[in-house]
Legacy VTK file of the C-alpha trace (Angstrom):
# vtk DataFile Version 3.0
C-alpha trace
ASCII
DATASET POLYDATA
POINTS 477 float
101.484 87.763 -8.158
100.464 91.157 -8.875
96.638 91.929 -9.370
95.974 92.060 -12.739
92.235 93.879 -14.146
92.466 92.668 -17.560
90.895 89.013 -17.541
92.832 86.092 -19.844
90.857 83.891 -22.091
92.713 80.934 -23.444
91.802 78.059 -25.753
91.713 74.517 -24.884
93.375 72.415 -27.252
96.420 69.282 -27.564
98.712 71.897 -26.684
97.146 72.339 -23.062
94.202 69.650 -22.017
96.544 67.435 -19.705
95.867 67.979 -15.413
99.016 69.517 -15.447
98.893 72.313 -17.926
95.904 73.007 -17.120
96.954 73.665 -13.565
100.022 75.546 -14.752
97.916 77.433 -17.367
95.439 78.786 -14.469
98.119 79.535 -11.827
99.944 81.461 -14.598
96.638 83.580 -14.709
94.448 82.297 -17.168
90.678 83.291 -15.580
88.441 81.568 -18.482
89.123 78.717 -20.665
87.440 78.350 -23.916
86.355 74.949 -25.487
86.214 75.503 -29.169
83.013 73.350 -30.213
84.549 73.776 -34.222
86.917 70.502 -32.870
86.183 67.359 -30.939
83.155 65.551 -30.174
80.520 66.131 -27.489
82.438 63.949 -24.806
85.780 65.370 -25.602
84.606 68.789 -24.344
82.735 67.047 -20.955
85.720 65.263 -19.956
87.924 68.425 -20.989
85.138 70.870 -18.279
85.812 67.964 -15.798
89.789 68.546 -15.966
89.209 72.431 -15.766
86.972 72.160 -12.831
89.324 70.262 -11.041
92.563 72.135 -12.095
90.890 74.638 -10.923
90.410 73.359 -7.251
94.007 72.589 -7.588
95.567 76.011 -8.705
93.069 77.280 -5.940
91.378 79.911 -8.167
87.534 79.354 -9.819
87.889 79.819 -13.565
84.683 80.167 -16.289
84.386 77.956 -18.920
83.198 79.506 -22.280
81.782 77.285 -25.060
82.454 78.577 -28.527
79.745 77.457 -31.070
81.002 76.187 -34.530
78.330 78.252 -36.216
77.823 77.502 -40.724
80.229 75.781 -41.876
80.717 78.231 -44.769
83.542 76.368 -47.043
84.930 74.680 -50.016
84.609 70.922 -50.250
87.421 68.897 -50.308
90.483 67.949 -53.252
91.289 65.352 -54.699
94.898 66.031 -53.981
93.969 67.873 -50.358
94.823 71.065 -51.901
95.190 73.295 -55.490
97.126 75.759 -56.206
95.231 78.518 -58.186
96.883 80.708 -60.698
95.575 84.364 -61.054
93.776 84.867 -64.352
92.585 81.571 -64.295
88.616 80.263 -64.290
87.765 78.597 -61.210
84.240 76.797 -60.281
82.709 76.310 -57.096
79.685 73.913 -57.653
76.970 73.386 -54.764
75.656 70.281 -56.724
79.476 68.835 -57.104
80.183 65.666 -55.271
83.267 64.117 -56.885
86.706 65.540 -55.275
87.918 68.703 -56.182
90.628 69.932 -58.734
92.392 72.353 -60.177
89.497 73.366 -62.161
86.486 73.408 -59.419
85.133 72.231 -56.354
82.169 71.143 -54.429
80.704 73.068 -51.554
79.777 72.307 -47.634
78.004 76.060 -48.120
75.180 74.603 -50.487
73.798 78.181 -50.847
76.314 80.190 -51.839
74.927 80.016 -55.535
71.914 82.228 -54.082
74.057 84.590 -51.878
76.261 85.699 -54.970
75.740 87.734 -58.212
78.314 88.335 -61.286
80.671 91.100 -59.663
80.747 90.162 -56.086
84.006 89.838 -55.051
84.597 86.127 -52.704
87.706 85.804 -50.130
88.905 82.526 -49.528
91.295 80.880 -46.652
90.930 84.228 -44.535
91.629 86.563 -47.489
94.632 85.176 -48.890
92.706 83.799 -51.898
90.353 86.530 -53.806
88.100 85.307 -56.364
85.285 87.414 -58.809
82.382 86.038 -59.706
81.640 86.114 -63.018
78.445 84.670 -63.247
76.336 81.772 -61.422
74.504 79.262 -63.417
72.251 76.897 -61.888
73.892 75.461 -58.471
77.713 76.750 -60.023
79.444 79.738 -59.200
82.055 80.987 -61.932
84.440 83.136 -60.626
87.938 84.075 -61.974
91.201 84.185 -59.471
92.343 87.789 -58.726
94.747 86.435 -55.761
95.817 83.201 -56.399
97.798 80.850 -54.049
96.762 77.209 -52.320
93.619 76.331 -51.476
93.236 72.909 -49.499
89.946 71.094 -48.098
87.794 72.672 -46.082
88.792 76.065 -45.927
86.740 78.757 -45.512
84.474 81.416 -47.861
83.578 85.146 -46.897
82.127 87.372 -48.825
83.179 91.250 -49.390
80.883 93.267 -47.355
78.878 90.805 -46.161
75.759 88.741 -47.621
75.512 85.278 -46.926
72.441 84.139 -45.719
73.688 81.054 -43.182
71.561 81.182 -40.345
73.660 81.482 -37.066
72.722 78.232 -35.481
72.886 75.212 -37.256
71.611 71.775 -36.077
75.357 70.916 -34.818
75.257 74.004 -32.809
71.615 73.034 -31.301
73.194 69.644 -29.863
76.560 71.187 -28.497
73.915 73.750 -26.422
73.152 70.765 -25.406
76.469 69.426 -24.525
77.437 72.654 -23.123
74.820 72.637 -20.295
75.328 69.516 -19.101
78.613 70.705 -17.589
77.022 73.740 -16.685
79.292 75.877 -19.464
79.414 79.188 -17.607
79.323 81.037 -21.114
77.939 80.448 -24.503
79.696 82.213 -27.466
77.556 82.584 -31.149
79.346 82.495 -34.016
78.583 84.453 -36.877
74.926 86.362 -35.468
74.086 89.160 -37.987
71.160 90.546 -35.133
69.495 90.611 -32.282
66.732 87.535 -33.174
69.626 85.160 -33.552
71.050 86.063 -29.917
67.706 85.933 -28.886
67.264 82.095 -30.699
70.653 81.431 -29.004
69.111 82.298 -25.440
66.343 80.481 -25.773
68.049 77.255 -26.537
70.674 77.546 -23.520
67.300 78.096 -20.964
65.799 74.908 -22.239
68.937 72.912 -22.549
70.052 74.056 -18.865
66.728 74.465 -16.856
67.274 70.466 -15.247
70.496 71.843 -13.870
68.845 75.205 -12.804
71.558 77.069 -14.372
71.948 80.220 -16.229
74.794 80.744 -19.018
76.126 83.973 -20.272
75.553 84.492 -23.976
78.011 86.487 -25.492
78.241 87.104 -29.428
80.973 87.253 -31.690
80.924 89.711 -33.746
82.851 88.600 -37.022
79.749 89.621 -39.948
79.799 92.750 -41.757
75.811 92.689 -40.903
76.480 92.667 -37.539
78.060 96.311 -37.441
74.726 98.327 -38.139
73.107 95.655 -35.264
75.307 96.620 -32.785
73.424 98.495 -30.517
70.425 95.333 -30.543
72.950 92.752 -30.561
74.390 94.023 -27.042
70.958 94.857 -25.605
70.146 90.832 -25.849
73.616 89.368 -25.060
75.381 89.475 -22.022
78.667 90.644 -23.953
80.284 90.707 -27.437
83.564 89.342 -28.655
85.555 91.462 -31.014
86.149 88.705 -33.694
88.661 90.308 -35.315
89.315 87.336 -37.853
85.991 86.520 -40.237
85.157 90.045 -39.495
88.438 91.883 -41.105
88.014 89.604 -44.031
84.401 90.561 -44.388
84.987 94.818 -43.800
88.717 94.806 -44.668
91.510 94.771 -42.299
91.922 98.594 -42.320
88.720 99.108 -40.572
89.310 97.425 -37.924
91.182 99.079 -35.524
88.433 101.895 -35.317
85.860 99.092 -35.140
87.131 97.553 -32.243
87.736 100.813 -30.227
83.710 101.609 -30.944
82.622 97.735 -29.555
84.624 98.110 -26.713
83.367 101.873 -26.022
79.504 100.749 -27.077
79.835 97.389 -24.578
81.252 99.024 -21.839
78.222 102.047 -22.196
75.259 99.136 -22.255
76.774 97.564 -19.106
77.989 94.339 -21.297
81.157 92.717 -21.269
84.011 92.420 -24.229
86.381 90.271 -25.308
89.493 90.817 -27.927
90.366 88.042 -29.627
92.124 86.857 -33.137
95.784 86.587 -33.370
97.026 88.453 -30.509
99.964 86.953 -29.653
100.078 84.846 -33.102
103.690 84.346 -33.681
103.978 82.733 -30.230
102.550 80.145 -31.501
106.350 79.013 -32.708
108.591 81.183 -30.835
108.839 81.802 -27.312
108.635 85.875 -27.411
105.967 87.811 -28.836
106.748 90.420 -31.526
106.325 94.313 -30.262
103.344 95.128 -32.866
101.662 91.629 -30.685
102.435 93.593 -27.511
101.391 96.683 -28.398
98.394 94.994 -29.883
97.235 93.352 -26.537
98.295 96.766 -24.396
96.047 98.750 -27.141
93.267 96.735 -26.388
93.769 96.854 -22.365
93.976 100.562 -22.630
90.648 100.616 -24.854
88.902 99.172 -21.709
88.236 95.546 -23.149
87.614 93.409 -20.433
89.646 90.271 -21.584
92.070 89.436 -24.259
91.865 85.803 -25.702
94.421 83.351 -27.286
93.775 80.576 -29.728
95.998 78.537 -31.574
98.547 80.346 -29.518
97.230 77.799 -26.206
95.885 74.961 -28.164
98.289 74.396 -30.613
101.333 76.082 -29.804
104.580 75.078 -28.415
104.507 77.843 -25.667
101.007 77.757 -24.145
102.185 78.455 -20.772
104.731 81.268 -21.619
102.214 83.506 -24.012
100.125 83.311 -20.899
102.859 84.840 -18.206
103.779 86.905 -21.560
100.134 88.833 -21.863
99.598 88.586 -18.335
102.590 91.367 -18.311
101.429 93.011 -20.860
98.383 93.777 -19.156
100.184 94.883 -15.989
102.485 97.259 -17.461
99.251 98.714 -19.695
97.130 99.247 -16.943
99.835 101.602 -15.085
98.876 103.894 -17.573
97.564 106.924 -16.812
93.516 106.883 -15.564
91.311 109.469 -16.414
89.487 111.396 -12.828
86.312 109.050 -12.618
84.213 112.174 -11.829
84.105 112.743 -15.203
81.838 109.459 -15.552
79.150 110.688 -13.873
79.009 113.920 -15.298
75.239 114.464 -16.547
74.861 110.510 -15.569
71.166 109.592 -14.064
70.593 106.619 -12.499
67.241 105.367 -12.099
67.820 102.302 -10.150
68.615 102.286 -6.792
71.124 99.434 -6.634
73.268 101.369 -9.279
73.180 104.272 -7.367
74.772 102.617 -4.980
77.074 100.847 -7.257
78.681 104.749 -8.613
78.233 105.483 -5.492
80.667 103.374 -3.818
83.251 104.078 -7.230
82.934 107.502 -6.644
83.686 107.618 -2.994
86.515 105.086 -2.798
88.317 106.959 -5.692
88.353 110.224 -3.230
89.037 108.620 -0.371
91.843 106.280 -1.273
90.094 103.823 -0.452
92.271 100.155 -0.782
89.411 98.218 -1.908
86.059 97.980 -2.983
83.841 95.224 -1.989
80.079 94.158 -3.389
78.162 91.648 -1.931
76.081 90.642 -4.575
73.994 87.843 -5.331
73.762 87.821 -9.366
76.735 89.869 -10.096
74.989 92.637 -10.986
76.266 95.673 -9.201
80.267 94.169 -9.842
79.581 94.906 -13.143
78.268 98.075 -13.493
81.347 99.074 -11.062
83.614 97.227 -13.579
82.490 99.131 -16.287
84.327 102.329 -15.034
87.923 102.671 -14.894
89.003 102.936 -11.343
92.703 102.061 -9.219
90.933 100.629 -6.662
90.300 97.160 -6.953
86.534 95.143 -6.702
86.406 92.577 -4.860
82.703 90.521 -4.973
81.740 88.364 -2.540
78.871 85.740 -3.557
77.231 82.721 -2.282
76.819 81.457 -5.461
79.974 79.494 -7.335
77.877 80.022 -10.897
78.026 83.521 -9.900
81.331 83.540 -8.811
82.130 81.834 -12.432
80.715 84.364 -14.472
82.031 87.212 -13.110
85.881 85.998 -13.575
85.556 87.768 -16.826
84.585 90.871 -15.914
87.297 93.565 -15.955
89.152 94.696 -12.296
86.765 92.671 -10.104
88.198 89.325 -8.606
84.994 87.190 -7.581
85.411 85.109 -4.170
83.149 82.700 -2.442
81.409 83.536 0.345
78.343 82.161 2.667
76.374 85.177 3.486
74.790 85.248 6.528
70.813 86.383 6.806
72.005 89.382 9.415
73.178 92.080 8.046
76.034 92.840 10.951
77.106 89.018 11.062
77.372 89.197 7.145
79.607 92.923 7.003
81.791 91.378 9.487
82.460 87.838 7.631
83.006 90.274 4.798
86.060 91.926 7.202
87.485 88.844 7.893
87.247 87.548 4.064
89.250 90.541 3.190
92.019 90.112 6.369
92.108 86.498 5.673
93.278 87.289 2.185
95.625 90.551 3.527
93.996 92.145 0.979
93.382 94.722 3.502
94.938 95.430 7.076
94.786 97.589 10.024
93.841 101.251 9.469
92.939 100.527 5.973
89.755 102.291 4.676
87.233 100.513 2.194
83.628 100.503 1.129
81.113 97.776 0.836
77.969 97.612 -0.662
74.877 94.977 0.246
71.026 94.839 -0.040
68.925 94.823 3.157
67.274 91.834 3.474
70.291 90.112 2.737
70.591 87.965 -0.110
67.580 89.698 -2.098
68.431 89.384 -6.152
68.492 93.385 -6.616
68.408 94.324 -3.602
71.686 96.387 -2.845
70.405 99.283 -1.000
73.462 100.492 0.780
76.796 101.690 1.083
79.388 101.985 4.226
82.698 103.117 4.618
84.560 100.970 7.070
88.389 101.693 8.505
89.687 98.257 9.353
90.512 98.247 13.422
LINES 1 478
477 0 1 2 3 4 5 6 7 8 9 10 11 12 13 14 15 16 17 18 19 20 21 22 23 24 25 26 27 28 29 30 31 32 33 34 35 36 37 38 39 40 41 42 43 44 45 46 47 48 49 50 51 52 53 54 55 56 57 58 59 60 61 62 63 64 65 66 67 68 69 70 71 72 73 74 75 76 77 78 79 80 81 82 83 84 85 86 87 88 89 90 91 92 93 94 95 96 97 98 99 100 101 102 103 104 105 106 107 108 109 110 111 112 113 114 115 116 117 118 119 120 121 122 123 124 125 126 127 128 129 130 131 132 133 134 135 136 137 138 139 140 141 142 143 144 145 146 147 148 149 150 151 152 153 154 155 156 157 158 159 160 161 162 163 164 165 166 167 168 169 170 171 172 173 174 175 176 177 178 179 180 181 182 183 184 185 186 187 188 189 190 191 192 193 194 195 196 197 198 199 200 201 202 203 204 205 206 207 208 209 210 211 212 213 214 215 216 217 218 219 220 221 222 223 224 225 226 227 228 229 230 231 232 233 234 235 236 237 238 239 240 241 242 243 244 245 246 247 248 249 250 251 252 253 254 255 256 257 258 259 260 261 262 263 264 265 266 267 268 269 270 271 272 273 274 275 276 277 278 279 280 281 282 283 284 285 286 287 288 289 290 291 292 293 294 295 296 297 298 299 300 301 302 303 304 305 306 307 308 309 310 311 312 313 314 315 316 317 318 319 320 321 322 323 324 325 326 327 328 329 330 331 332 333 334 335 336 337 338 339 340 341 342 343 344 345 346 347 348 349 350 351 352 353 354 355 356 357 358 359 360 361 362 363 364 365 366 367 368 369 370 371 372 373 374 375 376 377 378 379 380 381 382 383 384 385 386 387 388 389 390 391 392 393 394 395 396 397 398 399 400 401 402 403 404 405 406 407 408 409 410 411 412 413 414 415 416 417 418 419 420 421 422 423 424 425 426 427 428 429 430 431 432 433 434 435 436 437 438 439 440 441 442 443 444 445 446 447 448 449 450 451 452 453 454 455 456 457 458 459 460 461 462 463 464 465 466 467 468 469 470 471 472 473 474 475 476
C-alpha cells in the first residue's frame, strides 16, 4: 500500500462495529476511529474500544481512538405525530415550560433556555438550516417566532442560532460521566463539542486528568470548532487544546455556509502555525453514504482540504451508517494520494526569519531542513512524548517521518498527526545500542536499504521527556 500523509478518521457506528469490519476498515487505512458519545450507552463504547484494540492487533497497525463528547443538547422536544410539517407564513411556538407532545402549532424544548438567549428579530435555524424561523417576540418561558423556511420538523432535532448566542455551557453533566467512560479505556483523544473559549477547553482538561490519573494516562483534547463564538477565540482555543476540528456542520449553520471555505483554510493555517493538530470533518464524502462512488465536488472537497495541510479528514454517517463503509475508506484514502503528489513548496522558505528558542526544535527543523537537501529517504525521531514528530509534521516535506517510541499511548496519539507513521520501539539506555536498533527497525520494515541516506534525531540521556539534543546523518551500509 502506498504511504499515505493525510491521516483517516472514521466513525464507529452499526454500519462498522463487528471484528471483521473493523479489521477491514483499519487495513483499508483508517488510522483513528471515533466513538460518537451523542449514541449508545457507556458500555456500548467500552466493549466497542475493546474490538478496536484488538482489530487493531489483527490488521497489525496501532490505531487512536477519539471520543466525541455529545455536548448541549440544544433541540426541539418531541411531536405528537414524530414530526410537523411547517408552512411559511405561519406562527409557530417553541415553549421551554411545554410538556405535552408537540404539534403543528408549538413545541416543548430539551434547550430550556433558549427563551433567555433570544430577542424579537433574531433569526433561529432549525434541522441544520433547512428550517428558518423569526422570532417575533418571547413571553415568559415561550418563544414566538414566524416560519420564513418551512418544511418538516420531527423530534429532537436541532436549534442554532444566526451568528451565534446561546449560552449552553460546553460540558454538560452527560459529558462529565462519558470523561469518565472515556478514560477507563484509556480514549487516546477527547473531542469538545460546541467550546466558545479557551476556559471551557481548559474545564475539559481538567476533567480528563482526574478521570484518567488511576490509569496514569494522558488524552489529547482537541476542540471542535462548530460556534460562531469560537471564531474570535481561535488563537486561545488552540493555545489550550492539543488540536481543533473544523466542524464544518453546526458551524456553517451558525456563520452561513458561504464563509466557510475561507474559515477552514485560516484553522488549518492558524493550527498548523501553534504546533496543533486539525481535523476536517462534516459531510465529506456524504453521498457515499448510499452509493458506492463519491461525487467530484466530494473529491475535490477532501483533496482541497489535503492540499490546505489538514492533518486528517473524517467520515461520519458515511462509516457508521452507510452501506459502503469500507469502500469510502479505500475511496479517500486515494484521494489523499493523488492530492499529495501535488506540487510542494521549497521548505526553506519555512524557516525564513523563523527563531527557535528551544533546543529540541532546533533540532527538529533541523533534521527537515537537511533531509529535504539531501534526498534523504526518511526521517526518523526518537521521541518519547511525541513532541519533536510534530513540530516536523507541521511542515510540508516529501520525505517521510518515521517516530520511534517506547510508549504505545505515544505511539497512539501520534497516528493522527500528518506524514509521520508512529512505530513501537524499546529504546535502549545507550545511545549507540539505541541508533543501531533504530537501523534495524527501519531495514526490518525495507523502509530503507543499502546506500540509502537518512537522519535521526534523539536526546542524550536517552529517553529524557525533552531531551532531543541531536541530529546525525547516517548512509545505511
Amino acid at each position: 500500500m502506498p504511504r499515505r500523509a493525510t491521516k483517516i478518521v472514521a466513525t464507529l457506528g452499526p454500519a462498522s462495529n463487528t471484528p471483521a469490519m473493523l479489521e477491514a476498515m483499519i487495513t483499508a487505512g483508517v488510522n483513528v476511529v471515533r466513538l460518537n458519545f451523542s449514541h449508545g450507552k457507556a458500555q456500548d463504547h467500552i466493549d466497542l474500544a475493546a474490538l478496536v484494540r484488538e482489530a487493531a492487533v489483527k490488521a497489525g497497525r496501532e490505531v487512536a481512538i477519539m471520543a466525541d463528547l455529545q455536548g448541549p443538547k440544544i433541540r426541539v422536544g418531541k411531536f405528537a405525530d414524530g414530526k410537523v410539517q411547517l408552512v411559511p407564513g405561519e406562527k409557530f411556538e417553541l415553549d421551554a415550560s411545554r410538556t405535552e407532545l408537540g404539534d403543528i402549532k408549538g413545541v416543548g424544548l430539551d434547550y430550556k433556555e433558549l427563551p433567555r438567549d433570544v430577542k424579537a428579530g433574531d433569526v433561529l435555524l432549525l434541522n441544520d438550516g433547512l428550517i428558518v424561523l423569526t422570532v417575533d417576540r418571547v413571553i415568559g418561558e415561550a418563544v414566538h417566532t414566524t416560519v420564513k423556511l418551512g418544511g418538516e420538523l420531527s423530534n429532537n432535532k436541532g436549534i442554532n442560532k444566526q451568528g451565534g448566542g446561546l449560552t449552553a455551557p460546553a460540558l454538560t453533566a452527560k459529558d462529565m460521566e462519558d470523561i469518565k467512560t472515556a478514560m477507563s479505556f484509556q480514549a487516546d483523544y477527547v473531542a469538545v463539542s460546541f467550546p466558545k473559549n479557551a476556559t471551557d477547553m481548559e474545564m475539559a482538561r481538567q476533567l480528563c486528568n482526574v478521570a484518567a490519573a488511576q490509569y496514569k494516562h494522558k488524552p489529547g483534547l482537541i476542540a471542535k470548532i462548530e460556534r460562531a463564538e469560537a471564531i474570535p477565540n481561535l488563537a486561545e482555543i488552540l493555545r489550550v487544546s492539543d488540536g481543533i476540528m473544523v466542524a464544518r456542520g453546526d458551524l456553517a449553520v451558525e456563520v452561513g455556509n458561504a464563509a466557510v471555505p475561507a474559515l477552514q483554510k485560516r484553522m488549518i493555517k492558524m493550527a498548523r502555525a501553534q504546533d496543533k493538530v486539525v481535523i476536517t470533518a462534516t459531510q465529506m464524502m456524504e453521498s457515499m453514504i448510499l452509493n458506492p462512488v463519491p461525487t467530484r465536488a466530494e473529491v475535490s472537497d477532501v483533496a482541497n482540504a489535503v492540499l490546505d495541510g489538514t492533518d486528517a479528514v473524517m467520515l461520519s454517517a458515511e462509516t457508521a451508517a452507510g452501506k459502503f463503509p469500507l469502500e469510502t475508506i479505500v475511496e479517500m484514502a486515494n484521494i489523499c494520494l493523488e492530492a499529495e503528489k501535488a506540487e510542494y513548496k521549497e521548505i526553506d522558505a519555512d524557516f525564513t526569519g523563523k527563531q527557535f528558542a528551544r533546543i529540541d526544535q532546533s533540532i527538529a527543523m533541523g533534521a527537515l531542513f537537511t533531509a529535504s537537501h539531501l534526498g534523504a529517504k526518511a526521517i526518523v525521531a526518537m521521541t518519547d512524548s511525541g513532541s519533536t514528530a510534530l513540530w516536523m509534521s507541521r511542515h510540508d516535506i516529501r520525505v517521510p517521518i518515521y517516530a520511534l517510541t517506547p510508549r504505545v499511548s505515544t505511539q497512539r496519539k501520534m497516528t493522527l498527526f500528518r506524514n509521520v507513521r508512529p512505530l513501537l520501539m524499546d529504546t535502549s539506555a545507550d545511545r549507540d545500542t539505541a541508533l543501531n536498533q533504530a537501523e534495524r527497525h527501519l531495514l526490518d520494515r525495507k523502509i530503507v536499504q543499502s546506500g540509502d541516506v537518512y537522519a535521526i534525531t534523539c536526546g542524550e540521556p536517552m529517553g529524557a521527556p525533552g531531551g532531543t539534543n541531536m541530529l546525525k546523518i547516517c548512509m545505511v551500509p
